[in-house]
C-alpha positions in Angstrom: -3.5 4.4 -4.5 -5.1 5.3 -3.5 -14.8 11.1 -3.2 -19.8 15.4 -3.3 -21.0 17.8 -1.6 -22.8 21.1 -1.6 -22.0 24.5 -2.6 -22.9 26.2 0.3 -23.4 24.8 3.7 -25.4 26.8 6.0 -23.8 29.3 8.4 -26.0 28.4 11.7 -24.7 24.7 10.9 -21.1 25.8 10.6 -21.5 28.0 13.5 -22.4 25.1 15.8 -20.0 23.1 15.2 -17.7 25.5 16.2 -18.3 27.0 19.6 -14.7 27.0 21.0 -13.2 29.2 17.9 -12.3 32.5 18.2 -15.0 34.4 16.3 -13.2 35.8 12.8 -14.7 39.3 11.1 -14.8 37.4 8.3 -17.0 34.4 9.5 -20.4 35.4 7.9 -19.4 35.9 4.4 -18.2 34.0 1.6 -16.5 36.1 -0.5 -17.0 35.6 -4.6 -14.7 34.0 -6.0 -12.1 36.9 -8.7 -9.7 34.2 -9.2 -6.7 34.0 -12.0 -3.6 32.4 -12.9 -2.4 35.7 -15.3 1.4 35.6 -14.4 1.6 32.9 -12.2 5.1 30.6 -12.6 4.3 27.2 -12.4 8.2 25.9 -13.1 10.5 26.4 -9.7 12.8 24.4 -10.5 15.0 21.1 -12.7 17.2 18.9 -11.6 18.0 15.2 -12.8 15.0 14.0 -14.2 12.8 16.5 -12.2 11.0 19.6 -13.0 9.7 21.1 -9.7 5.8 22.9 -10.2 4.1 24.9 -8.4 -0.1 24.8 -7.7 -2.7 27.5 -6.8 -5.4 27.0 -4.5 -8.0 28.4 -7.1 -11.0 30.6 -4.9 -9.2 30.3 -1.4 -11.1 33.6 -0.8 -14.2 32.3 -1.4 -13.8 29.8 1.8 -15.1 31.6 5.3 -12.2 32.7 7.2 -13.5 29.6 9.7 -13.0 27.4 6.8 -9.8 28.9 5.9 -8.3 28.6 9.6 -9.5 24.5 9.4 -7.5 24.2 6.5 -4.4 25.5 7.9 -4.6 22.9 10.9 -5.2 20.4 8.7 -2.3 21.1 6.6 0.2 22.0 9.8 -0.8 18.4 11.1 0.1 16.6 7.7 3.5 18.3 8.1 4.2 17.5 11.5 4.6 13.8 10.2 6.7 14.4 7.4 9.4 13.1 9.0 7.9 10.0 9.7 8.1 9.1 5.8 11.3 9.6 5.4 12.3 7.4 8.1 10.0 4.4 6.8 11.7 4.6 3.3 14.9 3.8 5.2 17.0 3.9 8.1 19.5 6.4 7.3 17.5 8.5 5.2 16.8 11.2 8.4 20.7 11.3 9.3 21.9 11.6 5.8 18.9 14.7 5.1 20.1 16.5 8.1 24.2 16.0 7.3 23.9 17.1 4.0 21.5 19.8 5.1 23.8 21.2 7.5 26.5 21.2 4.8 24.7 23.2 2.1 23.8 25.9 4.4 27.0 26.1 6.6 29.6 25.6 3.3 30.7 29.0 2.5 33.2 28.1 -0.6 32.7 27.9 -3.9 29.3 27.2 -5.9 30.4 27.7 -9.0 31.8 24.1 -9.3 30.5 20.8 -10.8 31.5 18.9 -8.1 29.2 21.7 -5.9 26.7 22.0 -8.5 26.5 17.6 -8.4 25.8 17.8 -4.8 23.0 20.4 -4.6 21.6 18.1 -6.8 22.0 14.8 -5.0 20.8 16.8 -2.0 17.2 18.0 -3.8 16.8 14.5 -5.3 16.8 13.3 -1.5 14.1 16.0 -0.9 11.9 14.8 -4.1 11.9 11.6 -3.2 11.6 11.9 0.7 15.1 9.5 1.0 17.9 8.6 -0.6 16.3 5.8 -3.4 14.1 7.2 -5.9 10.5 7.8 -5.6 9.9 5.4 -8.9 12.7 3.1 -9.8 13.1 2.4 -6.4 16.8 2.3 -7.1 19.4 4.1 -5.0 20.3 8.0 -6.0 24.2 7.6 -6.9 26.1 11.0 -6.4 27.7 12.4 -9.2 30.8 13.8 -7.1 33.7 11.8 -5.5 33.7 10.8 -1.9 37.2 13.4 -1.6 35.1 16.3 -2.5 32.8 15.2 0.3 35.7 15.2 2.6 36.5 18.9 2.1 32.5 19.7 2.2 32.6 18.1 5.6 36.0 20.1 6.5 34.8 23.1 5.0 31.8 23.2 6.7 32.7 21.8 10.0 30.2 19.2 9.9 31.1 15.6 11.0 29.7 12.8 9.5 29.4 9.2 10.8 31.7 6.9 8.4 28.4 4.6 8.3 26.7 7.2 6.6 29.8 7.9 4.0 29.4 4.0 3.1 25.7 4.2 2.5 26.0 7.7 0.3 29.1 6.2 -1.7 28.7 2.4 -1.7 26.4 1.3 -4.8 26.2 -2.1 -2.7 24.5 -1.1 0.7 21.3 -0.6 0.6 21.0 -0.6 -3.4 16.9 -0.9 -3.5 14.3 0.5 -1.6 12.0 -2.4 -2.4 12.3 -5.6 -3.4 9.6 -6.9 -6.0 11.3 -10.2 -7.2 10.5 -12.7 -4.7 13.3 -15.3 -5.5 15.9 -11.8 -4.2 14.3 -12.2 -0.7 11.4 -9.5 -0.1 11.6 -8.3 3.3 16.0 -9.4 3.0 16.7 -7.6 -0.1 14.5 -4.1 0.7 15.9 -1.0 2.0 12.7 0.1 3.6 12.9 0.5 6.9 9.7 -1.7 8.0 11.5 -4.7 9.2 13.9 -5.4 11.7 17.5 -7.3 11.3 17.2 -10.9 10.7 13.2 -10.4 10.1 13.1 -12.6 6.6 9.9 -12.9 4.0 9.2 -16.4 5.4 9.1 -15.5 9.3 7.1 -12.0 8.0 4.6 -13.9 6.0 3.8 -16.3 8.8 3.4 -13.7 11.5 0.7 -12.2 9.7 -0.9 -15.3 8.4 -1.2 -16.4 12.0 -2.8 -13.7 12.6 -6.4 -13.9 9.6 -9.3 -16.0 10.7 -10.4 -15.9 6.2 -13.8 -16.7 7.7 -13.5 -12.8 9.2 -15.4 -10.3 7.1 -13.9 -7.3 8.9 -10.7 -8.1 9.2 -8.0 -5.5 10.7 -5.4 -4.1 8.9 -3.0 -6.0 10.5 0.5 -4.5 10.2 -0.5 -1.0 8.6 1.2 0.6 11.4 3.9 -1.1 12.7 7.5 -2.1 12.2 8.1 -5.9 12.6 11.2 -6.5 14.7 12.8 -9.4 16.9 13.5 -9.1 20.7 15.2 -12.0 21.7 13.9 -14.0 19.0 11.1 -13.6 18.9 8.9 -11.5 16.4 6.9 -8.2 17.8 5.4 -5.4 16.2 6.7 -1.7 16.8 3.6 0.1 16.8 3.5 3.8 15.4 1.6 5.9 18.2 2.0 8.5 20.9 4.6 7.2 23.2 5.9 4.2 20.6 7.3 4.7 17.0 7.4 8.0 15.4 5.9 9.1 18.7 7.5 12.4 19.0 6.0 13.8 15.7 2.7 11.9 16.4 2.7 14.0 19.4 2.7 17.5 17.0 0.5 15.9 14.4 -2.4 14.9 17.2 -1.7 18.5 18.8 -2.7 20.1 15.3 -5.6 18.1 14.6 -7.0 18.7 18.5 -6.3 22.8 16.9 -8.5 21.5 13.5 -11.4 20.0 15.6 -13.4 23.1 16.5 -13.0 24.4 13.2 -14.9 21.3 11.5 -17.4 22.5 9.4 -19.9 19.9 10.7 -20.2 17.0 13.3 -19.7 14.2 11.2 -16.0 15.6 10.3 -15.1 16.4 13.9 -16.2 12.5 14.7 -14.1 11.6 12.4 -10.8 13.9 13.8 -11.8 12.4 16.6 -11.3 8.8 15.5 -8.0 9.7 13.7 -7.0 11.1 17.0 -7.7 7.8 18.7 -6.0 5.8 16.4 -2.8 8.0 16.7 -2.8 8.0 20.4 -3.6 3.7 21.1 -2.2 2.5 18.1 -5.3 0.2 18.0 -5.9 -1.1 14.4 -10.1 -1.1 15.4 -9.6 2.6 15.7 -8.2 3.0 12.6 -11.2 1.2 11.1 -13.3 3.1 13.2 -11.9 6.1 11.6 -11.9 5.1 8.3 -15.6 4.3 8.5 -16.5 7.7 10.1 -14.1 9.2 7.4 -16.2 7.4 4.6 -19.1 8.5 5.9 -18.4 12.6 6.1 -19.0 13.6 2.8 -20.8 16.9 3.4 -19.1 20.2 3.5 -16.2 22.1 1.6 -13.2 20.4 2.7 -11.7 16.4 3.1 -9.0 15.3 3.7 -6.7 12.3 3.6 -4.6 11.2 6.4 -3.2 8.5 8.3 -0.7 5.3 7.4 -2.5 4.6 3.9 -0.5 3.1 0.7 0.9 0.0 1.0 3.1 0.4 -1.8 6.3 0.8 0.1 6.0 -2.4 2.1 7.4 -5.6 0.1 4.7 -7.5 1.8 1.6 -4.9 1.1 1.0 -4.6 4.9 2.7 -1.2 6.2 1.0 2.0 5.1 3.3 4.8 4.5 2.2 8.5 6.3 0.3 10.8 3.9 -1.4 13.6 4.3 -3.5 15.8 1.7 -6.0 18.5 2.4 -8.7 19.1 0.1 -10.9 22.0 -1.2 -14.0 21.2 -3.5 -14.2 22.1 -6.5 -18.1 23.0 -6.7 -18.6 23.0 -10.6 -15.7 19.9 -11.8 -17.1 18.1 -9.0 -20.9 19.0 -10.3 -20.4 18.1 -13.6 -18.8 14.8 -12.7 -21.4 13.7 -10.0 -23.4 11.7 -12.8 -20.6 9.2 -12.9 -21.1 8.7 -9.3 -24.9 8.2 -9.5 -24.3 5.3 -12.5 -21.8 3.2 -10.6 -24.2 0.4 -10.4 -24.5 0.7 -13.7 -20.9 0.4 -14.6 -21.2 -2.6 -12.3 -23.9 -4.8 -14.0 -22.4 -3.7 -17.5 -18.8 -5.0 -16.9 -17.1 -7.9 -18.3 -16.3 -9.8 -15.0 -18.2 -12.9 -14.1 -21.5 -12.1 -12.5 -19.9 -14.0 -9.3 -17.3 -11.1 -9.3 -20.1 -8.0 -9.8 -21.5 -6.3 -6.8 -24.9 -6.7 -6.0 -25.1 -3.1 -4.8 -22.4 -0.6 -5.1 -22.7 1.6 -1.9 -21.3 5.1 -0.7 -19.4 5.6 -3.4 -18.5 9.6 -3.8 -16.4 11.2 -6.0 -15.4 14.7 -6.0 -13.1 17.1 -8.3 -10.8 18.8 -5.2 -8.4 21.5 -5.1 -5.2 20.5 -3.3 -4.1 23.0 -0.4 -1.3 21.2 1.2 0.3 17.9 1.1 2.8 15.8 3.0 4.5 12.7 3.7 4.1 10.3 1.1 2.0 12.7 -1.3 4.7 15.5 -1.6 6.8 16.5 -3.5 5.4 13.8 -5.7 2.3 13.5 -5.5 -1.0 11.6 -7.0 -3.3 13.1 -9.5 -6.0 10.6 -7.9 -6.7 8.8 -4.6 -9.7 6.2 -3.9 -10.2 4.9 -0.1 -10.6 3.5 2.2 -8.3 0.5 0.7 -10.1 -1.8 3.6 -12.4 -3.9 1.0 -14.7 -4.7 3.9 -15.5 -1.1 4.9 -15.6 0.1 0.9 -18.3 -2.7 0.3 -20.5 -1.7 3.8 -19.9 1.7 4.3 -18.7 3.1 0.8 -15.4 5.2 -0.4 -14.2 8.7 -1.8 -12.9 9.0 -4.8 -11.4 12.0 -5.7 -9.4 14.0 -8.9 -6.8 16.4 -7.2 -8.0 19.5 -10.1 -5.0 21.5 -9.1 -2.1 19.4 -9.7 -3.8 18.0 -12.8 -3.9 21.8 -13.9 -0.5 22.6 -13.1 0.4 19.2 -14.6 -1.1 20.4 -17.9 0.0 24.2 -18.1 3.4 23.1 -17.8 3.8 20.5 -20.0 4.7 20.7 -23.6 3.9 19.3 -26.9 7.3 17.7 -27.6 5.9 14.1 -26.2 3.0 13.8 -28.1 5.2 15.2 -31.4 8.0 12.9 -30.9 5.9 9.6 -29.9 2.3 9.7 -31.9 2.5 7.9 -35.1 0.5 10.2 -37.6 -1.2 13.9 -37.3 -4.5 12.2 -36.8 -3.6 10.7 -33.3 -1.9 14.4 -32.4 -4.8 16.6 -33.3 -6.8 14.1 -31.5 -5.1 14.0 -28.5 -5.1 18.4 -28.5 -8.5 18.1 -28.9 -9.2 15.5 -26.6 -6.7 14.5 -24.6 -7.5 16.8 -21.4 -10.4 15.1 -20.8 -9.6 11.7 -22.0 -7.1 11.9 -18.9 -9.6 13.3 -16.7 -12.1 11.0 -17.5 -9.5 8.0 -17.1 -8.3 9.4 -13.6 -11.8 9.9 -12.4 -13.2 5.7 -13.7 -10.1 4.4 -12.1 -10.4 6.0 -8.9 -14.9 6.0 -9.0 -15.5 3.1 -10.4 -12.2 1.2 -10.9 -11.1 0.2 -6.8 -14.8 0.3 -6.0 -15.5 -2.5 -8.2 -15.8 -5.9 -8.0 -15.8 -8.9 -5.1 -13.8 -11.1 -3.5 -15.6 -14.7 -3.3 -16.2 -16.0 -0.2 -13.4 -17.5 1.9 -10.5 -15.6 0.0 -7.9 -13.1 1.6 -7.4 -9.6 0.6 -4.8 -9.4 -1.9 -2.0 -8.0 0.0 -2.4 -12.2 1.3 -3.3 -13.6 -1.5 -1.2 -12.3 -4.3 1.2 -10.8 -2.1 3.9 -8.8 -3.7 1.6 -8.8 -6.9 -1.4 -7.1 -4.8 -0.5 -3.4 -5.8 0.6 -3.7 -9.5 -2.6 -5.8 -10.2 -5.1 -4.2 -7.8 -3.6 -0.7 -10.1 -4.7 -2.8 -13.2 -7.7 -3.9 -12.3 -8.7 -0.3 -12.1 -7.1 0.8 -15.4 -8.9 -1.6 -17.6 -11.8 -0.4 -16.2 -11.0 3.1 -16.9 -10.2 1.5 -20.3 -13.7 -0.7 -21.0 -16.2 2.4 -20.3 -14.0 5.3 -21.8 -14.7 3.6 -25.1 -18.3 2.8 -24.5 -21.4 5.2 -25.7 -22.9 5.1 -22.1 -20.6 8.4 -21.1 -21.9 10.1 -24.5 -25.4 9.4 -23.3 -24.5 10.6 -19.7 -22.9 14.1 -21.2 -19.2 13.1 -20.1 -17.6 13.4 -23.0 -19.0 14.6 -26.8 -17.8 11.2 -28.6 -15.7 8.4 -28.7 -13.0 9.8 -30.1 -12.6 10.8 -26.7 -11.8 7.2 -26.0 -9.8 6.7 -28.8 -7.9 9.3 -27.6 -7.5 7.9 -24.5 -6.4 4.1 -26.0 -3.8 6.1 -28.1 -2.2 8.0 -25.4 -2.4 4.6 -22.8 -0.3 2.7 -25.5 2.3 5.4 -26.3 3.0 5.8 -22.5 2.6 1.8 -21.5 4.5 0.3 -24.9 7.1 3.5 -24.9 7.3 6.7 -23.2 7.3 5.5 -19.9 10.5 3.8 -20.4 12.7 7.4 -20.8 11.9 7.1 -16.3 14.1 4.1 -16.8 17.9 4.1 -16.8 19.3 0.9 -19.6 19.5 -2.2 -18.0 16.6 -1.6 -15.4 13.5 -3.4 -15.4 10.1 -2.3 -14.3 9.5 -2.3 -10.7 7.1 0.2 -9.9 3.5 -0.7 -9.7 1.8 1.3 -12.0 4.4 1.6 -14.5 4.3 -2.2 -14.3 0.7 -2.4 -14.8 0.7 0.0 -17.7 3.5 -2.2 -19.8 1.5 -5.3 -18.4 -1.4 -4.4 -20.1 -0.3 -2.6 -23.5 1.7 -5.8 -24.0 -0.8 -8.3 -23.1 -3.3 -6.9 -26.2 -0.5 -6.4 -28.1 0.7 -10.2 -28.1 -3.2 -11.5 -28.1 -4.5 -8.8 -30.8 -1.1 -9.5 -33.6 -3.9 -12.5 -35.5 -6.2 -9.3 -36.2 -3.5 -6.6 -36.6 -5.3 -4.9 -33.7 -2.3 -2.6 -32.4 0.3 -2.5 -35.3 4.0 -2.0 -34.9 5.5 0.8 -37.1 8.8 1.2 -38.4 9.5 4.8 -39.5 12.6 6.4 -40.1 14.5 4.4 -38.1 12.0 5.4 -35.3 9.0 3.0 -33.7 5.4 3.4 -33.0 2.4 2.3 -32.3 -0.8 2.2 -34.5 -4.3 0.9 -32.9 -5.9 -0.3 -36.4 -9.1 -1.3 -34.5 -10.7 0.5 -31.4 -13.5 -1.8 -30.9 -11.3 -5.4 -31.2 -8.9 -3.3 -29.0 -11.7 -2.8 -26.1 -13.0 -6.2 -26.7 -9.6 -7.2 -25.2 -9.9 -5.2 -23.1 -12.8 -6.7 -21.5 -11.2 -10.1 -21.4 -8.2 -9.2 -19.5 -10.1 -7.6 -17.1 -12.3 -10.6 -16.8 -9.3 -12.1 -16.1 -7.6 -9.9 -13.8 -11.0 -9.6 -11.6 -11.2 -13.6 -11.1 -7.1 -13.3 -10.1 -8.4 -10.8 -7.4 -11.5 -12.4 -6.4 -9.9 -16.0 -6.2 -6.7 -14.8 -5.2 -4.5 -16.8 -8.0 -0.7 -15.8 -6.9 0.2 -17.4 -10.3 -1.7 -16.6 -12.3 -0.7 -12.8 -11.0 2.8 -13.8 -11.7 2.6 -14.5 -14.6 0.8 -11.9 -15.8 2.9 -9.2 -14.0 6.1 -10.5 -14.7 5.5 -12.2 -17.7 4.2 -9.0 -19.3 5.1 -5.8 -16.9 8.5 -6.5 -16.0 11.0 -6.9 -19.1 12.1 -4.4 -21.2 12.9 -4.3 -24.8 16.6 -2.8 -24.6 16.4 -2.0 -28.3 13.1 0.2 -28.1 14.5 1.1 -24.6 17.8 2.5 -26.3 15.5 4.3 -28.6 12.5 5.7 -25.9 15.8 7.3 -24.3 17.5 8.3 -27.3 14.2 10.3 -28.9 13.4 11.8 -25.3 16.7 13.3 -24.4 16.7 15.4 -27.6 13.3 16.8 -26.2 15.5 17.9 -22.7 11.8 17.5 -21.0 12.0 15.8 -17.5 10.8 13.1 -16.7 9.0 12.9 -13.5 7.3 16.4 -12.1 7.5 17.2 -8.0 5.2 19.4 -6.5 6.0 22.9 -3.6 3.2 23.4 -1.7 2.1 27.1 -1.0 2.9 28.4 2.1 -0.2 29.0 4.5 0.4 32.5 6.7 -1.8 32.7 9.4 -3.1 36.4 10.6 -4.1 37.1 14.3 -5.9 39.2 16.5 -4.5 41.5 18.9 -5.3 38.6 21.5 -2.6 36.5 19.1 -5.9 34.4 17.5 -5.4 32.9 14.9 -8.5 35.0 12.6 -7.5 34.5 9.1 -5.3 32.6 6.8 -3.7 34.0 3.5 -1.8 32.2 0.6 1.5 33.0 -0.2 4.8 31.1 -2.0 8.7 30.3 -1.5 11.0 31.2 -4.1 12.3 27.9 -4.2 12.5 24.4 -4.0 15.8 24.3 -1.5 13.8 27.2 0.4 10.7 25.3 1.4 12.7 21.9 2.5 15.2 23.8 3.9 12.1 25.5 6.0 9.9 22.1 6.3 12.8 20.4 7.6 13.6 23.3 10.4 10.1 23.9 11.3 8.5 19.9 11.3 12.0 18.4 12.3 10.1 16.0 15.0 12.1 13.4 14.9 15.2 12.5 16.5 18.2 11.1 13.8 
């Protein structure tokens, strides 16, 4: 994965741009903001290796009820595509949702049982993960009752279910991985994801689009981002996403929504921008999408962003396909204040990196960064979501026309109130590196999110002549592109510069930060990974890449030290500075991969580094966590926007409210944004 503004913007302004809204009682005020969390649940739910949070929106009230009312198209339109991501992560992911949907509200026997109590959760870990693979390991969900007990379900019920979709559920060899990262398994032949059509191979795939970049082309489309690749007769053609093509029946409610959003824009530059999306959704033309993303770029006045559209490529074996996300954003005035000076130095950051000058920006332009408050999500952001996003991912329109960057506040907040201590107790290797990482941690991990998103992707060049990654090092493009920006993250957290700017009140700050990275990358990530697996996922890849990389080139100078105590391993950095210093020389390395697009060099750095596991330590990670009964991965219920009208039935307000539970809200989602046909 994948942004400053004002406090206030002025009421005339707003007004203008909003002629065909209904006029709201509410319109000229902006309420203060009495805001609190006293009492609010943030656990809704566990199940597997999920614990299911809630968010707030923190000072909705203080949004005009104009404001309010854009937010709630904005958020109704993400949702109207949520089908569509299901349906890209796989072919029988819609059927299977809607089968075993239809069971679990029509069975009426008992729900005391395991075998019941097995399938509510096989049904909720389809929910999390928006199919039936996981949202991480990639690896298919495997139900823990027997394909018997399904039958009475199905008799039970009175539900029928096609005997395809029985082999899929109960069959660990159909459809076993969502996406294939080892090239030698077949890419396109050995992923689940439904982007490709049968009898579409890596080869054929890789040529289509190869035909199709003149490297000479400085703006070059996104070629693929939103379209299956099939055969007719043979021959290879693109099913384009768009009104009256692919996913055209939920297009249809998304566009309708956004059309709602328009009037409500707080300015012109946002509604252009609306506009744009709207165009792109309708033609399916890829120059619309760039128009868009340049228009997007460029609106970064006013209260409220957000992100939408076919954006990570992370699904996509190849790096072409985006999947559909959609997040809607509130500012938050004072984290987003307090951060802006990070914004203002990215030239800085720039000249003062390790890359080769050839590899440096001469300029860093449009770059904004903003602290936002989440008030909806969809598609590929929910229920798991990001706690940052940086785009446009179009190098081209990020060099000439700038990016957003933004921290999603909210989720990082819920992520924080509901974790617990037992981690860092279990994993750090001495009291110093825990009372470091409570005093510091917080915004060692903010800081971290915000230089990888800011500074990180905005960074560095391509040299002339070369590809964008997703050509050049291919299946690699994600995990080291994810890097890139981490070791950025990494060089400047540790660097006096942010003391100097006020973002942090010393290096321990960054020692904190180089602690907490090698726990997670050399161990605790590993508990997300059943024995026997290796690392797949992009960002857990890059992590283990990097932590092992230093590792192995700092043992000479004892730089990170293996401990043995108690039967129980950890890791020790003996020397923060040597520890940066490499550091800087991997990303120097990992910059010239990207800018000369080395696919071997990529290889063997991924692989080599990110993709093994240590089944002793793994035995252990797994061991140590499970007496700790904390789970692994965290999903994310959105609240529940309620809109108020007018005698006339106008929409005139908007107020917050929240389901009970996790089953409640997809039970709902999938009942009220149900666009698309099996």
């Amino acid at each position: 994965m994948k942004k400053q503004i004002l406090f206030l913007i002025s009421i005339s302004i707003g007004l203008a741009s909003c002629q065909n809204a209904p006029q709201t009682s509410s319109v000229h005020e902006v309420k203060p903001c009495v805001d609190s969390d006293s009492g609010f649940v943030y656990e809704a739910d566990r199940f597997a290796d999920i614990r299911i949070l809630k968010y707030r929106i923190p000072c909705f009230d203080r949004l005009t009820a104009k404001q309010r009312i854009y937010v709630y198209y904005l958020t109704e339109a993400g949702l109207a595509g949520r089908d569509i991501m299901y349906a890209q992560n796989g072919q029988y992911n819609l059927g299977i949702r809607n089968l075993l949907e239809s069971i679990y509200t029509a069975y009426n026997g008992d729900k005391t049982t395991e075998d019941w109590k097995n399938f509510e959760i096989y049904l909720k870990q389809i929910w999390m993960s928006n199919g039936i693979h996981h949202h991480y390991s990639n690896l298919k969900h495997q139900p823990k009752f027997s394909a018997t007990y399904f039958e009475t379900l199905l008799a039970a019920s009175g539900v029928a279910c096609d005997a395809q979709f029985k082999k899929v559920i109960f069959d660990a060899k159909v459809a076993p991985r969502k996406v294939e990262k080892d090239a030698a398994k077949g890419l396109v032949e050995n992923s689940a994801v439904n982007f490709y059509g049968p009898g579409v191979s890596t080869k054929e795939a890789q040529a289509f689009y190869a035909a199709k970049i003149n490297p000479e082309d400085r703006t070059p489309l996104s070629y693929g981002i939103n379209a299956d690749l099939v055969k007719v007769d043979g021959q290879l053609q693109e099913e384009v996403y768009k009104i009256g093509g692919k996913y055209g029946t939920a297009l249809e409610k998304v566009v309708y929504y956004l059309n709602q959003a328009i009037p409500f824009a707080e300015n012109d530059k946002q509604a252009v921008a609306l506009r744009k999306l709207v165009e792109f959704y309708t033609s399916g033309d890829l120059k619309a999408w760039d128009d868009f993303n340049i228009q997007w770029a460029r609106a970064t006045e006013g209260d409220i962003d957000f992100i939408h559209g076919f954006v990570e490529v992370y699904n996509d074996p190849l790096g072409n396909r985006g999947s559909f996300e959609a997040i809607v954003e509130i500012n938050d005035f004072e984290a987003s204040d307090r951060m802006k000076v990070m914004m203002q130095n990215a030239q800085w950051f720039e000249d003062n990196s390790p890359t080769m000058a050839e590899h440096k920006k001469k300029e860093v332009k449009g770059i904004t960064y903003k602290v936002v408050n989440v008030a909806g999500e969809a598609g590929d952001a929910n229920p798991s979501t990001p706690i940052g996003v940086n785009l446009p991912n179009a190098q081209w329109i990020r060099t000439m026309h700038g990016s957003k960057s933004v921290s999603l506040g909210n989720i990082e907040d819920a992520n924080n109130k509901a974790a617990g201590a037992g981690i860092l107790q279990e994993f750090a290797h001495d009291q110093e590196e825990i009372d470091r990482a409570v005093q510091y941690g917080e915004i060692a991990g903010k800081l971290h999110t915000a230089m990888h998103e800011v500074i990180g992707h905005a960074s560095g060049q391509l040299e002339n002549g070369v590809a964008p990654s997703s050509q050049t090092l291919k299946e690699f493009a994600s995990t080291i592109e994810e890097g890139r920006a981490d070791l950025v993250a990494l060089y400047f957290v540790m660097d006096q510069k942010l003391v100097d700017l006020g973002l942090m009140p010393s290096l321990e700050v960054g020692k904190a930060e180089y602690d907490g990275y090698f726990r997670n990358g050399m161990m605790v990530q590993l508990r997300r990974l059943k024995m026997g697996e290796e690392i797949e996922e992009a960002h857990m890849r890059n992590r283990a890449w990097i932590c092992h990389w230093i590792f192995e080139k700092g043992k000479a100078d004892n730089v990170v030290e293996e401990v043995k105590r108690d039967g129980k391993t950890y890791y020790d950095i003996k020397d923060y500075n040597k520890c940066r210093a490499l550091v800087g020389e991997l990303l120097k390395e990992v910059q010239r991969i990207t800018s000369r697009g080395d696919y071997a060099a990529a290889k063997s750095l991924a692989d080599g580094y990110g993709k093994k596991v240590d089944a002793k330590i793994h035995r252990e990670v797994l061991e140590r966590s499970d007496k700790l009964n904390i789970p692994a991965y965290n999903g994310f219920m959105n609240p529940v926007l309620v809109p108020e009208k007018n005698e006339k039935g106008e929409i005139v307000d908007i107020k917050v409210t929240y389901m009970n539970s996790f089953s409640e809200q997809m039970l709902m989602y999938s009942k009220n944004y149900g666009f698309l046909n099996n």
